[in-house]
RODO-2510 file (C-alpha; in nm, 4 decimals, decimal comma):
residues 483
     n   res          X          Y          Z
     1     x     0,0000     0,0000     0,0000
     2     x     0,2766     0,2275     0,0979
     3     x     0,5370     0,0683    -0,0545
     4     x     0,6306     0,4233    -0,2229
     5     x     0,8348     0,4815     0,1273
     6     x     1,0013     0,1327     0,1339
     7     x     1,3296     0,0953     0,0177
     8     x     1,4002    -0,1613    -0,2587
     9     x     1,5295    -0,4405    -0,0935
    10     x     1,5655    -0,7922    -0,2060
    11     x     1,4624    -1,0675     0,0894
    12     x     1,2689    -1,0376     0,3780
    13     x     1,3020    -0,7433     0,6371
    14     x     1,6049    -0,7450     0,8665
    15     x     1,4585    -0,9242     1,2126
    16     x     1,4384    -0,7311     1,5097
    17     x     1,6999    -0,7745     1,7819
    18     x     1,6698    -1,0464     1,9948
    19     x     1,6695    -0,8309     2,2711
    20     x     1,2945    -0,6958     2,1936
    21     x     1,0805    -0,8302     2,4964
    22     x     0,9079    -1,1155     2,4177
    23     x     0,4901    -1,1494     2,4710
    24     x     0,5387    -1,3767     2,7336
    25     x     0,8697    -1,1939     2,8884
    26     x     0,7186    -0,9165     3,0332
    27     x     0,9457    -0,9905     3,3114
    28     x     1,2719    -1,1585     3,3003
    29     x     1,2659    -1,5711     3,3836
    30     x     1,3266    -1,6384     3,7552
    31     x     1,5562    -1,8734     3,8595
    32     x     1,5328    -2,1999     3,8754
    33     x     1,5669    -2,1939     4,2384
    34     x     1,2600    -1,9772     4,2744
    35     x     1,0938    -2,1723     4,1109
    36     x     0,9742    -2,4079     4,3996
    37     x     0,8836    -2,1085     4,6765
    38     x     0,6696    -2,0074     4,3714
    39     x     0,4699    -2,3442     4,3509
    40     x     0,3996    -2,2960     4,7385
    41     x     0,2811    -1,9333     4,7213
    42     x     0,0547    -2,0844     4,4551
    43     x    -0,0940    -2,3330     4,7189
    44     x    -0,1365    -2,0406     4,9500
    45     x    -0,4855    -1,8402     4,9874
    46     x    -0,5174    -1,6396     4,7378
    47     x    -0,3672    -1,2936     4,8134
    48     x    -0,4900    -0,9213     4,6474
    49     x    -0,2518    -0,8456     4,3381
    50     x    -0,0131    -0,6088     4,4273
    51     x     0,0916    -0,2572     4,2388
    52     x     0,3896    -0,2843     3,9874
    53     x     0,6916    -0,2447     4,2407
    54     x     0,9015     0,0898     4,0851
    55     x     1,1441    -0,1815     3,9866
    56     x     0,9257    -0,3809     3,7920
    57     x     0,8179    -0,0531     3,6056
    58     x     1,1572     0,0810     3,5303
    59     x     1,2669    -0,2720     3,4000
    60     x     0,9699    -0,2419     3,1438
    61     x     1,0227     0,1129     3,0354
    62     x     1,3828     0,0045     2,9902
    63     x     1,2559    -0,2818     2,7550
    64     x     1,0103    -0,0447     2,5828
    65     x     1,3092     0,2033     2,5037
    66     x     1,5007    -0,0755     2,3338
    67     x     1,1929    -0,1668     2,1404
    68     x     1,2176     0,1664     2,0340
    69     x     1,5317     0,1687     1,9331
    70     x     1,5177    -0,1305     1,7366
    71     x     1,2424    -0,0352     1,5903
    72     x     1,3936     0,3201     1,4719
    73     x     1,6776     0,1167     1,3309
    74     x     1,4451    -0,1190     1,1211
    75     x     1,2707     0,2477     0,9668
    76     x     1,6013     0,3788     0,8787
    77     x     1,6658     0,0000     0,7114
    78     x     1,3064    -0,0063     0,5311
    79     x     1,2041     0,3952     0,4753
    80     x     1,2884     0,5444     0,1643
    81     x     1,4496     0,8846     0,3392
    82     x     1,4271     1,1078    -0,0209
    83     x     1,0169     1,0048    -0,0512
    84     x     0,9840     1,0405     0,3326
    85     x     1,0600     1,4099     0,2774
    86     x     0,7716     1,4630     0,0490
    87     x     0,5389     1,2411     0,2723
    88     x     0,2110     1,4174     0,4257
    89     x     0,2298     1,3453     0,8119
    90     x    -0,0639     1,1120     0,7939
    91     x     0,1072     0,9067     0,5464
    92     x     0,3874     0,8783     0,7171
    93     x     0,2634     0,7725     1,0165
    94     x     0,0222     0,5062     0,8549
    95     x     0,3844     0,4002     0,7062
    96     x     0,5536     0,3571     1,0366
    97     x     0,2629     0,2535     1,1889
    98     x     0,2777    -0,0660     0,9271
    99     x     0,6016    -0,1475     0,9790
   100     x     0,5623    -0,1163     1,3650
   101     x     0,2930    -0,3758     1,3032
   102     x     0,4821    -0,5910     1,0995
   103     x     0,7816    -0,6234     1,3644
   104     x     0,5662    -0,6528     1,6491
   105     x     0,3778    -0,9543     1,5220
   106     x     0,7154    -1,1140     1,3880
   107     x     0,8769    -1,0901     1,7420
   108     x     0,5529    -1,1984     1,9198
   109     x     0,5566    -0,9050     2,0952
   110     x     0,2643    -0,7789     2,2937
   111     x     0,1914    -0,4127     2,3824
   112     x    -0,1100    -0,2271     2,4943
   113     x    -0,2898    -0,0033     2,2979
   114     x    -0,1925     0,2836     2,4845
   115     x     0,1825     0,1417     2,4625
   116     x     0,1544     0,1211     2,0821
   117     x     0,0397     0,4453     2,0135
   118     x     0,2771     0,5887     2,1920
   119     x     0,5664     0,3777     2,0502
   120     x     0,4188     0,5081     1,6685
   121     x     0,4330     0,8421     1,7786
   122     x     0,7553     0,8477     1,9347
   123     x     0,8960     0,6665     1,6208
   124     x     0,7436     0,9421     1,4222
   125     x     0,9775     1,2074     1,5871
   126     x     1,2821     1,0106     1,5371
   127     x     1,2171     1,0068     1,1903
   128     x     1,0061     1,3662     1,1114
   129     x     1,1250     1,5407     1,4505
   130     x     1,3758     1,5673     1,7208
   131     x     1,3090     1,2309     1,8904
   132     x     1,2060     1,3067     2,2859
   133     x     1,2610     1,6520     2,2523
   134     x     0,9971     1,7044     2,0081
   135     x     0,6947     1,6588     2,2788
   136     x     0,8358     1,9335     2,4745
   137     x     0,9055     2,1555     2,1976
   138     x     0,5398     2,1133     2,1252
   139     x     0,4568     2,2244     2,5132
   140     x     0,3907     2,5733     2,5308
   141     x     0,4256     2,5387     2,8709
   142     x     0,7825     2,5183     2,8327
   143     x     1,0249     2,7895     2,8057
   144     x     1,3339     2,6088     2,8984
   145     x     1,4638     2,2596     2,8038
   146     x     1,7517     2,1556     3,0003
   147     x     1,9346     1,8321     2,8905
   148     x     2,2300     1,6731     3,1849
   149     x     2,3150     1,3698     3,0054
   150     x     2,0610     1,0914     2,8301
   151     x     1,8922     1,0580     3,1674
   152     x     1,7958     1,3315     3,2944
   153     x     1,5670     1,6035     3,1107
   154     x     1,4821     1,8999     3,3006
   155     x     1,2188     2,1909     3,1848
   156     x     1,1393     2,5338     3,3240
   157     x     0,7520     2,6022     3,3634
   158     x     0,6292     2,9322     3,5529
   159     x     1,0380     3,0092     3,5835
   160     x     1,0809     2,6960     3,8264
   161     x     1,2663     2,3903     3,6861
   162     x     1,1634     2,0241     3,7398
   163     x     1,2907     1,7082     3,6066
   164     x     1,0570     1,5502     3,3389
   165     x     1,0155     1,2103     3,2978
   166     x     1,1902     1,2189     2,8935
   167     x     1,4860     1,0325     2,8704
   168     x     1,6811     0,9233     2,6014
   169     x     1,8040     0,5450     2,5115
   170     x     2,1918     0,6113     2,5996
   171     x     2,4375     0,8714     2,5363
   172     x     2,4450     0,7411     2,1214
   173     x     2,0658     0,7997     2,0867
   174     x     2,1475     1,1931     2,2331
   175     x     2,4169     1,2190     2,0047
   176     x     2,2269     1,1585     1,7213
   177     x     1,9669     1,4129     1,7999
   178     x     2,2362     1,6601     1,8680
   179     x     2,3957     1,6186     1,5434
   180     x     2,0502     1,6520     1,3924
   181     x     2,0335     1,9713     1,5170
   182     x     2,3605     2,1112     1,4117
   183     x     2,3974     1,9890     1,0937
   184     x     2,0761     2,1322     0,9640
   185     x     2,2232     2,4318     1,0593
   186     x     2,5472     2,3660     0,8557
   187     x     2,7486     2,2748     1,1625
   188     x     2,9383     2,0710     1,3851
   189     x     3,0229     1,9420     1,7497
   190     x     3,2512     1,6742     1,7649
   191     x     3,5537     1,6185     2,0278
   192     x     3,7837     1,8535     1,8419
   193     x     3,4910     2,0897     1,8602
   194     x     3,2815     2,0269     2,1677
   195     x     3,0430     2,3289     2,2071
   196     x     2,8180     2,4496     1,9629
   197     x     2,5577     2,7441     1,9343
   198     x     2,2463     2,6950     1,6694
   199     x     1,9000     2,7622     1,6056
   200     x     1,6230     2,5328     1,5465
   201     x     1,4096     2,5156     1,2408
   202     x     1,0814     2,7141     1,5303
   203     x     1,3658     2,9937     1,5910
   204     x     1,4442     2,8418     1,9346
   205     x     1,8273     2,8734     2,0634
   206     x     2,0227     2,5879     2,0789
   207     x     2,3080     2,5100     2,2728
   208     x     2,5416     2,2098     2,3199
   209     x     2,8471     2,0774     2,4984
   210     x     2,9342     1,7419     2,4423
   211     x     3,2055     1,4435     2,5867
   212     x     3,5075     1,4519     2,6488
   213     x     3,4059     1,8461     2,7777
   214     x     3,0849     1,7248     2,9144
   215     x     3,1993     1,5016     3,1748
   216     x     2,8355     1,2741     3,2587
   217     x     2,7295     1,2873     2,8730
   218     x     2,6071     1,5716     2,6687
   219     x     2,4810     1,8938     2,8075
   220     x     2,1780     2,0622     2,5768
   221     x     2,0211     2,3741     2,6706
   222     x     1,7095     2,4920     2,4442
   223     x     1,5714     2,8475     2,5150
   224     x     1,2112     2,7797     2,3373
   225     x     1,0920     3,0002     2,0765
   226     x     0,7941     3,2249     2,1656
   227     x     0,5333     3,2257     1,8312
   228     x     0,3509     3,4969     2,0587
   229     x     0,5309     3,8263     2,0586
   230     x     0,5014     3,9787     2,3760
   231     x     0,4262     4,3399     2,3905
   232     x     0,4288     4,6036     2,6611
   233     x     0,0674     4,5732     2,7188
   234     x     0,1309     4,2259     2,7781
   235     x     0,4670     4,2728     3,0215
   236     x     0,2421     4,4865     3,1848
   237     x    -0,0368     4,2433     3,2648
   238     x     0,1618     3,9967     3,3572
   239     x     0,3020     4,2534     3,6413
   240     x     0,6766     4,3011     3,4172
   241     x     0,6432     4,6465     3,5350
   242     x     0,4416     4,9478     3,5483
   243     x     0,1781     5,1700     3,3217
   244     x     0,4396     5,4658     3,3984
   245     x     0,7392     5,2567     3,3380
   246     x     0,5748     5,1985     2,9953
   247     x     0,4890     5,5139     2,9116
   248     x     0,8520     5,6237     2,9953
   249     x     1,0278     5,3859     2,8113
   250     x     0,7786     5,4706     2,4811
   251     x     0,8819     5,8220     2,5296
   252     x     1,2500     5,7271     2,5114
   253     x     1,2692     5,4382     2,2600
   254     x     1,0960     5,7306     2,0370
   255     x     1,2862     6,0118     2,1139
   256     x     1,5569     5,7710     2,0930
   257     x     1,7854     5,7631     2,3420
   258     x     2,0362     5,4659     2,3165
   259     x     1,8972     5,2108     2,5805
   260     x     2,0659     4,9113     2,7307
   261     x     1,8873     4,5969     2,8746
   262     x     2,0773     4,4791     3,1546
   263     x     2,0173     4,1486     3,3238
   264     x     2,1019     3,7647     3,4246
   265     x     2,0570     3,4812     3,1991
   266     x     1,6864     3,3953     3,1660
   267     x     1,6316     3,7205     3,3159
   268     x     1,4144     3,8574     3,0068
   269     x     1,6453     4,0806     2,8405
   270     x     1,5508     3,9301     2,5169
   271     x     1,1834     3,9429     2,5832
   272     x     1,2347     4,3036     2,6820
   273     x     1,4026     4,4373     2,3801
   274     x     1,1483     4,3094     2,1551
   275     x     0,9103     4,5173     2,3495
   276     x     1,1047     4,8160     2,3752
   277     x     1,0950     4,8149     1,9888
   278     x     0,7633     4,8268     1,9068
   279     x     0,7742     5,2121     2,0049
   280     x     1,0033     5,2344     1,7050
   281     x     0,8274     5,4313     1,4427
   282     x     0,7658     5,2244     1,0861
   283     x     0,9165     5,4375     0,8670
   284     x     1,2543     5,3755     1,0128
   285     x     1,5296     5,1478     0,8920
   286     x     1,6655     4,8948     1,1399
   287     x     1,9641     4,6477     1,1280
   288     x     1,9726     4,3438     1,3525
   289     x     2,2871     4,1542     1,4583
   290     x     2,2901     3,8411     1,6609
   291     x     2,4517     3,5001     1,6987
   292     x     2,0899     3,3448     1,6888
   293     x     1,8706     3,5167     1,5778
   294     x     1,6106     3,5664     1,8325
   295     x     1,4431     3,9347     1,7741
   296     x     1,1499     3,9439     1,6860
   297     x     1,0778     4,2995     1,4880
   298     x     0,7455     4,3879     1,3323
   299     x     0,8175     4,7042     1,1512
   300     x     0,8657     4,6606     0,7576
   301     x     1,2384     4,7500     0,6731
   302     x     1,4211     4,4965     0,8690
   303     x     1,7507     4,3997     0,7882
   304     x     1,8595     4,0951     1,0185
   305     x     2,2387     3,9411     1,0111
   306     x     2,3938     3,6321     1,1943
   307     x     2,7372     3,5506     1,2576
   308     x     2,8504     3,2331     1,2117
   309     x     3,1574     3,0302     1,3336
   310     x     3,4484     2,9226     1,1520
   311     x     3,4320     2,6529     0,9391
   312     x     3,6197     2,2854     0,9949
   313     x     3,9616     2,4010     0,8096
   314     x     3,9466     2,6885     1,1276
   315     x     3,8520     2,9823     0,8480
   316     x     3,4872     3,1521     0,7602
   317     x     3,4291     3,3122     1,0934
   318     x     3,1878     3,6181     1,1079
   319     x     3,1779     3,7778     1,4438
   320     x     2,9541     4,0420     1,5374
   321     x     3,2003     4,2961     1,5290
   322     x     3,2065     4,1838     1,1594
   323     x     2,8680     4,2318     1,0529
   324     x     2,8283     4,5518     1,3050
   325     x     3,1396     4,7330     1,1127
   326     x     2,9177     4,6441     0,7607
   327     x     2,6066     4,7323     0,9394
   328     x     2,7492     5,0840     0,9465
   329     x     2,8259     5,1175     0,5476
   330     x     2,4643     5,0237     0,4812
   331     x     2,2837     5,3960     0,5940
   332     x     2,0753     5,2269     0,9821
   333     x     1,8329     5,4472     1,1356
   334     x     1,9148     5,2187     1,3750
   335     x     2,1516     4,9369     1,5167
   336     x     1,9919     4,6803     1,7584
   337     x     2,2646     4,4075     1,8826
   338     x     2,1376     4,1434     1,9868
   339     x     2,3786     4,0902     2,2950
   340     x     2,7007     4,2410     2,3442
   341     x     2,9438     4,0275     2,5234
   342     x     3,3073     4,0921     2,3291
   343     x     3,5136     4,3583     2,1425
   344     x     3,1925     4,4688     1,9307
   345     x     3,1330     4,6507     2,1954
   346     x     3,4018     4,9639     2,0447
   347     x     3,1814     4,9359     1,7716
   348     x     2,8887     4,9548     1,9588
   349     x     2,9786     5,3017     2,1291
   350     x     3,0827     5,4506     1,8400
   351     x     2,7718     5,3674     1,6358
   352     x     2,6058     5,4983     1,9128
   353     x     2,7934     5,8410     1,9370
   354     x     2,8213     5,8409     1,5259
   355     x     2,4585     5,9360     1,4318
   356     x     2,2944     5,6183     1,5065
   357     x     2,0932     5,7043     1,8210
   358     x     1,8127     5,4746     1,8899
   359     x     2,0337     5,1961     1,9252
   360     x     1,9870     4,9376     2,1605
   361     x     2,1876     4,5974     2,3148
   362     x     2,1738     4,3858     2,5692
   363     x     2,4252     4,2781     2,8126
   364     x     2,4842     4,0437     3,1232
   365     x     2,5447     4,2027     3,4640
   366     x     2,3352     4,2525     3,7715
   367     x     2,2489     4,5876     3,8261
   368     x     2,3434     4,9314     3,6353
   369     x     2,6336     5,0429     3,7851
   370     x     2,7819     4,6787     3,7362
   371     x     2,6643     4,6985     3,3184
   372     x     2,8551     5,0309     3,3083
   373     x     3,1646     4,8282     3,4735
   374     x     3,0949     4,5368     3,2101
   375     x     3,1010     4,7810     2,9526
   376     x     3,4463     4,9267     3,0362
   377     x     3,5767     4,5492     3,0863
   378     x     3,4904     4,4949     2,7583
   379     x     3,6442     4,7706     2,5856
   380     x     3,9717     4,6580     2,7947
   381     x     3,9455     4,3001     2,6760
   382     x     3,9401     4,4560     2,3349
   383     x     4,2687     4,5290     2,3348
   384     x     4,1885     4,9069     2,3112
   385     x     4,4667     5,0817     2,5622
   386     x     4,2344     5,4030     2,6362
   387     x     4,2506     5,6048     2,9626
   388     x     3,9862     5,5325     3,1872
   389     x     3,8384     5,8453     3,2018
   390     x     3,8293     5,8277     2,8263
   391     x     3,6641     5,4858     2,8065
   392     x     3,3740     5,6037     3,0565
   393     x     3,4053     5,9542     2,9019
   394     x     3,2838     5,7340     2,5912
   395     x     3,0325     5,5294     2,7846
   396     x     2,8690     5,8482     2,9375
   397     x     2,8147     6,0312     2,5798
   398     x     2,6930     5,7267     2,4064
   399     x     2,4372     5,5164     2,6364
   400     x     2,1348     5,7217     2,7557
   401     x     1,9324     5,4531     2,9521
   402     x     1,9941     5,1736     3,1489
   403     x     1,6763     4,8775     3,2258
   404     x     1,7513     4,6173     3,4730
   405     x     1,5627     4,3418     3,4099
   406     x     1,5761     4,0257     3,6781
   407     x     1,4862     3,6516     3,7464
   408     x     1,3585     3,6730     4,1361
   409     x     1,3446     3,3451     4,3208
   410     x     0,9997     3,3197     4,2982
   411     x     1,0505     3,2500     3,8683
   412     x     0,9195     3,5839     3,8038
   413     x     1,0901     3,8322     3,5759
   414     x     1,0387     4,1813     3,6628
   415     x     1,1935     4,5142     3,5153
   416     x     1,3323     4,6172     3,8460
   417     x     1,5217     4,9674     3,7704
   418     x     1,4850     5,2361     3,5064
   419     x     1,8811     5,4233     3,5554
   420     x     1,9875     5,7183     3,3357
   421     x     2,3390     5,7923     3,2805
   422     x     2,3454     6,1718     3,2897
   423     x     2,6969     6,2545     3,2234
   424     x     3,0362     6,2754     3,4532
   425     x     3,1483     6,3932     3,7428
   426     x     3,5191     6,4093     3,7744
   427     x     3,6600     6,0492     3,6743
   428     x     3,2754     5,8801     3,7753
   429     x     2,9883     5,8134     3,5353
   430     x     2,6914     6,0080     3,7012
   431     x     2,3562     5,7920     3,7224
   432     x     2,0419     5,8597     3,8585
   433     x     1,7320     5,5889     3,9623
   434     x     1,4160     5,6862     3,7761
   435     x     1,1679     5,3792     3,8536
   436     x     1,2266     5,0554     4,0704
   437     x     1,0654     4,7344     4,2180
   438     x     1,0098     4,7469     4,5815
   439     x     0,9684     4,4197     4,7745
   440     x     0,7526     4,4257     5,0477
   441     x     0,7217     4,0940     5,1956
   442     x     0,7211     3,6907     5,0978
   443     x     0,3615     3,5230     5,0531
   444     x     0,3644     3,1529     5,2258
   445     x     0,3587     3,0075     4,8957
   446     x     0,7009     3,1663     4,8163
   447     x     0,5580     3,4222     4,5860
   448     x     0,7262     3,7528     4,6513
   449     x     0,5099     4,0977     4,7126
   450     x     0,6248     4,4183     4,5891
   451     x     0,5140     4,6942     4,3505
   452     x     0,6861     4,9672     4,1084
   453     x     0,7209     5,2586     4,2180
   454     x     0,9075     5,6430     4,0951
   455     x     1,2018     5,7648     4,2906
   456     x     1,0974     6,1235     4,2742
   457     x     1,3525     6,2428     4,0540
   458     x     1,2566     6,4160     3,7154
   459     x     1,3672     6,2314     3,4232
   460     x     1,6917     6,4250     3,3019
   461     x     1,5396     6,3871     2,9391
   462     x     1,2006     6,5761     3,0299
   463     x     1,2518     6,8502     2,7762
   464     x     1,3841     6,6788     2,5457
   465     x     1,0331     6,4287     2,5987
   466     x     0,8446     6,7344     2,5356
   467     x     1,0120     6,8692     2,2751
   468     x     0,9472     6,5524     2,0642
   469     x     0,5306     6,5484     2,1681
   470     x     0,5987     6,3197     2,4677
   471     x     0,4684     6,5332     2,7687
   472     x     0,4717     6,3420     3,0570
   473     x     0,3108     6,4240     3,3921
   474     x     0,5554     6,4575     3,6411
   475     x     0,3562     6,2295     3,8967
   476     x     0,4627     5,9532     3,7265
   477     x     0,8192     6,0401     3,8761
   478     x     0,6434     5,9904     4,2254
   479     x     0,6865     5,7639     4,5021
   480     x     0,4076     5,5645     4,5660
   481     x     0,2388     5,6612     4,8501
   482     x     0,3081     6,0646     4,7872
   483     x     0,0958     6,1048     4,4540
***
């Protein structure tokens, strides 16, 4: 019937491996020792059955992955790959579901109904998808997928990890799925080149570290792609920050300042910037650079670059600071970097004091007198021999705006400080608090209290707010509990 998606191959179909469970070998064959002490518990008054022992149950998961995995191997042996491309999911899975069939009823091998389906579906992912990870892709749930070997899958829900109950076959069957990944992508990870950075086909991030590097098998961390794009009316439902944070932040990505997103890993820096640019005005020309691509911009003249590593012969590299020294000779209204960690950050500055106001970046540091230190650290690690003053003489002219943006222990993400850089004062970069998050106290349930709140102080851009039509009440500036 389907015999479009079977290879041409004389014979019958390679058997499964003999060490597919066996109808009757649900459990493995007790000794013969047992065997007696069995024959008297037989004799005995009947006793209530008993619930699967955690044992019992791991041996026949175990048994059910191996299934698996011969099974996968016998649709590699029988699938026509090139037509399996073309294939319409429901034909594909009627395919596999055949063969599935077929090898089940050769081995003798019993399964539930429940167990069968899944065992088709999860042999559909090894061929169409990504294997296990494809049912948590598919959870929008999900925002995190954290891999610590074959064994041991963890996600982030809600900002809290947990350990799902995905595993993979061995350390071979993770392998494979890694170098799925990667290769789609037009790269590699291998022991001479352990770590690897990529994007999945959804736009998700993709990161790996593999053996000898990765001592207890592979390490994969997935930063899921959000289909949704989150806006500030959004942030602001879900308690990000403030209605007067917003409106501040619209009045300076518009009158644009040069903002930078400050924050931990997972802290929503990314999330943030894609908000912050939807105050960009349409009719503006913007340039993206990133090493995966994650920003998602809505306004019409887009131009997005990626760097890329270097290729296997150690040439082909395009760093940032590569694509952000072109991005200059091709007329941006704007820059936005994606996230400056290196030496692009010279380039960064002077983009910033060159014309190209507006611009935004990300970086990582914990609060906005430490992102100014990162900044200068950066420049230094550059290779750049400047005076200090000079470097934060540069730092002071060029970045307007700082946002905090934070992880609390609770798993929220909250904006938690609005800082403007308002110039020097002898050799020290001059900063002043606009908005913050105040904690107030600790709910039983570990949820943390607080609210947003002005520090009093009158933006230092006011005027130049009002001179571009943004005329914002000054009791947004106030503390709560004074307005």
């Amino acid at each position: 019937m389907f015999s479009r998606f079977r290879k041409d191959q004389p014979g019958a179909a390679a058997p499964v491996s003999r060490a597919v469970p066996q109808a009757h070998d649900a459990l493995p064959p007790l000794p013969e020792k047992a065997k007696p002490a069995m024959a008297m518990r037989q004799r005995a008054k009947p006793q209530p059955a008993a619930p699967a022992t955690p044992d019992k149950d791991r041996r026949r998961r175990q048994r059910i992955l191996e299934l698996k995995s011969d099974m996968h191997t016998r649709l590699l042996d029988n699938l026509n790959l090139a037509a399996v491309d073309a294939a319409s999911e429901a034909e594909l899975r009627a395919e596999i579901a055949a063969i599935t069939t077929e090898a089940l009823n050769e081995a003798s091998v019993v399964l539930t109904s429940e167990e069968r389906m899944t065992l088709i579906q999860d042999l559909y992912f090894e061929v169409r998808g990504l294997g296990p990870l494809e049912p948590l892709l598919k959870d929008d749930t999900i925002n995190d997928i954290l891999v610590n070997g074959p064994q041991r899958v963890f996600v982030e829900r809600a900002g809290k990890l947990e350990l799902s109950d995905v595993t993979f076959k061995d350390e071979r069957h993770l392998m494979r799925i890694i170098d799925k990944i990667v290769s789609a992508v037009g790269r590699r990870v291998d022991e001479s080149n352990p770590y690897v950075d990529a994007r999945l086909a959804d736009g998700s991030r993709f990161n790996a570290m593999v053996p000898p590097v990765a001592v207890d098998g592979s390490l994969v961390s997935i930063r899921k792609f959000k289909k949704e794009k989150l806006g500030i009316d959004d942030l602001v439902q879900f308690g990000a920050f403030s209605e007067e944070m917003a409106l501040y932040l619209e009045a300076a990505v518009a009158t644009r300042l040069n903002i930078i997103v400050s924050g931990g890993t997972g802290s929503g820096k990314t999330t943030t910037l894609n908000a912050l640019s939807s105050f960009i005005d349409s009719s503006e020309r913007i340039l993206t650079i990133e090493d995966t691509a994650e920003l998602q911009l809505q306004q019409p003249h887009v131009g997005r670059m990626e760097s890329r590593p270097a290729k296997v012969e150690g040439k082909g590299a395009v760093t940032q600071r590569d694509c952000l020294k072109n991005a200059l000779r091709m007329r941006p209204d704007r820059i936005i970097v994606g996230e400056t960690r290196g030496e692009e950050v010279i380039d960064m500055l002077q983009a910033m004091n060159t014309g190209h106001d507006g611009s935004m970046t990300t970086i990582h540091a914990n609060s906005a007198r430490d992102g100014v230190s990162r900044l200068e650290n950066m420049v230094a690690m550059a290779g750049i021999e400047m005076p200090l003053r000079a470097v934060r003489s540069q730092i002071a002219s060029a970045v307007n705006l700082i946002v905090q943006a934070s992880r609390l222990q609770d798993g929220s993400r909250r904006m938690v400080s609005i800082t403007e850089i308002t110039g020097m004062e002898g050799d020290v970069i001059s900063m002043q608090e606009v908005f913050r998050f105040e904690r107030t106290g600790l709910e039983p349930n570990g949820k943390i209290i607080g609210h947003f709140t002005g520090t009093g102080i009158r933006s230092n851009f006011a005027d130049r707010f009002k001179r571009w039509g943004y005329d914002l009440p000054n009791p947004i500036y106030d503390v709560i509990g004074e307005r």
